[in-house]
N, C-alpha and C positions, 0 to 999 in steps of 0.2 A: 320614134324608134320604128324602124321598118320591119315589117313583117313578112312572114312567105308561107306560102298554099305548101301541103305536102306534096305534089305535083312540081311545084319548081325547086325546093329542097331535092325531087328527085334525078331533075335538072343538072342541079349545082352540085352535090357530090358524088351522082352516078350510081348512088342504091334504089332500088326498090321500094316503091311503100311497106310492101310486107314486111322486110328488113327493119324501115326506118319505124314501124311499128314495133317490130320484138326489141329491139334496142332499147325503146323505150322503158318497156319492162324489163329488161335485163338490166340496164343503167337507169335508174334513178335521178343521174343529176340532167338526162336530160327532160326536158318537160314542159312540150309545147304549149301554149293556149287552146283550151277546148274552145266552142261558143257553145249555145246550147243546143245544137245538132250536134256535136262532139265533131266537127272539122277544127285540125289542128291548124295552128300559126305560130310559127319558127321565127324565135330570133333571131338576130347574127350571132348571141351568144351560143344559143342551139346548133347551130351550124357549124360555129369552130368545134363544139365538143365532138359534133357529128364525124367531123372530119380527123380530127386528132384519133378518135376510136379504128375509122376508118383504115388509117394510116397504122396502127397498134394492130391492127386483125389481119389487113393485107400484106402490108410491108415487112412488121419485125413477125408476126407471127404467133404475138398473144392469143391466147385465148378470150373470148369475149368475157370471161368472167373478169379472167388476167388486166384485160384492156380495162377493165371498170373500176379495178383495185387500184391499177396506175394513174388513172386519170385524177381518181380522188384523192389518191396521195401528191399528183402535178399540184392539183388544186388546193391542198391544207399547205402545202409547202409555199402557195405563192401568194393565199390569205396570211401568214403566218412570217412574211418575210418581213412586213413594215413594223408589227410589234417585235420579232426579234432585232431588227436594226435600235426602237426604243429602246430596249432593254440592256444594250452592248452600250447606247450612249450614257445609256444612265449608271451603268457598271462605272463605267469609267470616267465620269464624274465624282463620284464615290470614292475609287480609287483615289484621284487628286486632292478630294476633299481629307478622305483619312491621311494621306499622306503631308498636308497642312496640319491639321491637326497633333501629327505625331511632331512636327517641327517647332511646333508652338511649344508643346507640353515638352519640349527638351531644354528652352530656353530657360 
């Protein structure tokens, strides 16, 4: 998994260290690797969030708090899509089964 210096993070989305510093404390779900001098290293995962926040602050006009409430709702929504898909299949297996069931017990 490839890594990045905050310097070419600054590079790639065109903020600040300083920036990409208070982000960090304002957003929670981002959260580089320290070592133990505390120099960060950025995922690619870091970086889409970096850049989605980016796009939410610049673009539509969020607030950063805004952007941070949306981001983690993007995120529980698209943790949260594969068990909802389970849960609709197994609904409706249920369905067919009860509806067997009611077929049976008319005979």
């Amino acid at each position: 998994m490839a890594e990045f210096t905050i310097g070419e993070v600054e590079r790639l989305t065109g903020l600040k260290a300083h920036v990409l510093r208070y982000w960090e404390e304002a957003i929670p779900l981002i959260r580089p690797r320290k070592d133990d001098q505390g120099r960060r290293f950025y995922r690619e995962r870091d970086i889409e969030l970096i850049q989605r926040v980016r796009y939410l602050v610049q673009e539509r006009k969020y607030s950063l708090e805004g952007a941070g409430e949306r981001l983690l709702s993007e995120l529980t929504d698209e943790r949260l899509a594969e068990p909802r898909a389970r849960i609709d299949e197994a609904r409706a297996e249920l369905i067919n089964l009860y509806a067997l069931v009611r077929k049976w017990e008319e005979r």
